[in-house]
C-alpha positions in Angstrom: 0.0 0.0 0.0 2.8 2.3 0.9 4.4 2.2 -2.8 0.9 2.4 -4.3 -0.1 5.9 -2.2 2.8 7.9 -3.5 1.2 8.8 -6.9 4.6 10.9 -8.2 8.0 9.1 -7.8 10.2 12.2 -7.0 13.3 11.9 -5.2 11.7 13.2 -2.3 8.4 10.9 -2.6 10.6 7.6 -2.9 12.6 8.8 0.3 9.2 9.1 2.0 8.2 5.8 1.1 11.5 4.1 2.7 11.0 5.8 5.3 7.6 4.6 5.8 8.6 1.1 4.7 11.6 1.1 7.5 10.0 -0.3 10.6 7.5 -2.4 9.2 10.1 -4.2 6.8 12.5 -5.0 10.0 9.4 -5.8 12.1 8.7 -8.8 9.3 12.4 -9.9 8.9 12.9 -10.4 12.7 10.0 -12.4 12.9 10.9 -14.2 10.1 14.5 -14.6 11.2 13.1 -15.6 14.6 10.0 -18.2 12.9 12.9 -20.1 11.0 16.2 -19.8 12.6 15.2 -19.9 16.1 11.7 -22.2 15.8 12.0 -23.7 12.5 15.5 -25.1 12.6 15.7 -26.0 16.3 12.2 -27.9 15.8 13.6 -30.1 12.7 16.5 -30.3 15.0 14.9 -32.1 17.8 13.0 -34.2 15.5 16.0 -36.2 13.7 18.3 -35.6 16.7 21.0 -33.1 15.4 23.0 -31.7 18.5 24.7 -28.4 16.9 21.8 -26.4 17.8 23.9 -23.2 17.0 22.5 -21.9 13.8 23.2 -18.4 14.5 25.4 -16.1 16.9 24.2 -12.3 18.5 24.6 -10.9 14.6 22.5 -8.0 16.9 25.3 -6.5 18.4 28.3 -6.7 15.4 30.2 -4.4 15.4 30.9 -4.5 11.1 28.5 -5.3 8.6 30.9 -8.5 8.2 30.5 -9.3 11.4 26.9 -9.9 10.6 26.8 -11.3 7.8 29.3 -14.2 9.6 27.2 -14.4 12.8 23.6 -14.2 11.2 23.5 -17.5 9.2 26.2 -19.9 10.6 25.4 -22.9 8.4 25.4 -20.5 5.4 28.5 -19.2 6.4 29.9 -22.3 7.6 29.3 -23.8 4.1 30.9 -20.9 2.2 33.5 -20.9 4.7 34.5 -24.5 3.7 33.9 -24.3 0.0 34.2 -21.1 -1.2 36.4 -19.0 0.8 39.2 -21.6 1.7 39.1 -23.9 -1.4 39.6 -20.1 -3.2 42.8 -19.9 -1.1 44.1 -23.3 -2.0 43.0 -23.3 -5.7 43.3 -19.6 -7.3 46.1 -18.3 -4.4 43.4 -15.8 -3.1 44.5 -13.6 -0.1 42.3 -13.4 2.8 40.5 -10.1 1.3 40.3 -11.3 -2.4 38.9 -14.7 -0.8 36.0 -12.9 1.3 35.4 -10.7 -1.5 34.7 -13.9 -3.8 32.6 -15.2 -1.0 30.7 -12.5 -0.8 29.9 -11.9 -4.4 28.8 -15.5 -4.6 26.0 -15.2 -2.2 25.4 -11.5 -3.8 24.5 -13.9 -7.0 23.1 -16.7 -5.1 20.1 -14.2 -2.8 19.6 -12.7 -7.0 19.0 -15.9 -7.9 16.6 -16.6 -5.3 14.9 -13.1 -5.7 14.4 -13.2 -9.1 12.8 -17.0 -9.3 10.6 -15.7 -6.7 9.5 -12.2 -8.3 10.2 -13.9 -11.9 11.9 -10.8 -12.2 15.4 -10.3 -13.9 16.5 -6.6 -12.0 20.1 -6.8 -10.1 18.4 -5.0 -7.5 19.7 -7.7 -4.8 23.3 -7.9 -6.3 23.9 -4.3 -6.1 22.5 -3.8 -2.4 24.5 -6.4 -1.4 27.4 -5.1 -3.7 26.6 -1.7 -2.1 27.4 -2.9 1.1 31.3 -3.1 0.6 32.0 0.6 0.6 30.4 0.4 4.4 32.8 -2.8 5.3 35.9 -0.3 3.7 34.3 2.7 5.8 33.7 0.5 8.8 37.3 -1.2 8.9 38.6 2.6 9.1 36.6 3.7 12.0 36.5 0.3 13.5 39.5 0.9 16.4 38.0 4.0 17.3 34.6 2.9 18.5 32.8 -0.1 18.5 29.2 1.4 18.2 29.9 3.0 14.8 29.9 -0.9 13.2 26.5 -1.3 15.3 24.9 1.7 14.1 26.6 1.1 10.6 24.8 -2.1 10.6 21.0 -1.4 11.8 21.2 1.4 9.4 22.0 -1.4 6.2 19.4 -3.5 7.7 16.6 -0.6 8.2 17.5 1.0 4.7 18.5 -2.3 3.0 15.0 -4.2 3.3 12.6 -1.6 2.5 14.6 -0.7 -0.2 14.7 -3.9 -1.3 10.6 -4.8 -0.8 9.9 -1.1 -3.0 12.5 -1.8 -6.1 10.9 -5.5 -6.5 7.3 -5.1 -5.4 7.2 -1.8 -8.3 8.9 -3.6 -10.7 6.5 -6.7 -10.3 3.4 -4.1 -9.7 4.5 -2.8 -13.4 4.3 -6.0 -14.9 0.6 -6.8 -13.4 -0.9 -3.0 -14.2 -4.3 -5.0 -14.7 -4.1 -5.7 -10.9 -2.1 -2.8 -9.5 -1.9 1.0 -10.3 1.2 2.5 -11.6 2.4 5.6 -12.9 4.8 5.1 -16.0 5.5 8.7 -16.4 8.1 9.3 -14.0 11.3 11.1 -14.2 13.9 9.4 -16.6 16.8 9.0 -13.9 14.4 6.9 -11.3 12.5 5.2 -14.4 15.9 3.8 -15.1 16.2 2.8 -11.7 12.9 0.8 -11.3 12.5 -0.5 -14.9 
């Protein structure tokens, strides 16, 4: 509803829409973080048995956006850990940074593959958040001696921008596809048109 009531997408009407979008997007991904990682994944656990019931770490108080993307998904991480990031060392002679860097563009790839098979949308929208979020691990690894709270603000600000972001490129791109169902302007301004067609 909130991307359907702002009837001119200006600069300034898109940036009202995040922010309207903010709270209720985070509300919705920590309840669904909370409905798989913490009740799904330890019910399946307890069904066949599995002891490692440590499927994720306090990703709520990292201090870099690395941090939390380490301590949010450990079997994910784990995984890439073990296949991608040190078979990248053995194999191509990656440094450390190269190495997380290949890591990190795989699951860039990986969450726009996912997105798009479940928008059946083709956009990089995905890829290039995600790809957007390396300038904050460069800023964050400079300020990161100094305090400790900038990585923890750094990061709630990703995940409050990040999702609603996310939710209003993909839900107007799949709304223009459906105009039958949905209202949508097409006469926007040709900057954001080329952003969100």
């Amino acid at each position: 509803p909130v991307v359907l009531m702002t009837k001119q997408y200006t600069w300034l009407g898109l940036i009202n829409c995040l922010f309207d979008l903010c709270v209720p997007s985070l509300i919705v991904w920590l309840l669904g973080f909370y409905t798989y990682f913490h009740c799904w994944l330890n019910a399946k656990s307890e069904l066949v048995g599995y002891a490692n019931r440590e499927f994720y770490q306090d990703w709520w108080n990292a201090q870099s956006i690395g941090d939390f993307w380490r301590k949010w998904n450990l079997p994910v991480h784990e995984w890439c850990v073990r296949h991608i990031y040190i078979e990248s060392m053995y194999y191509l002679n990656a440094t450390k940074d190269v190495a997380t860097g290949i890591v990190f563009i795989f699951s860039a790839i990986l969450h726009e593959v996912i997105a798009c098979l479940g928008f059946k949308i083709t956009k990089p929208y995905f890829f290039l958040v995600m790809v957007g979020q390396i300038p904050l691990l460069l800023v964050n690894k400079k300020f990161r001696g100094e305090s400790h709270r900038f990585g923890n603000i750094l990061m709630w600000f990703s995940l409050m921008v990040g999702q609603p972001l996310l939710a209003m490129m993909y839900f107007r791109n799949w709304i223009q596809t459906r105009e039958q169902i949905f209202w949508c302007p097409k006469n926007n301004q040709k900057l954001i048109a080329l952003l969100l067609t």
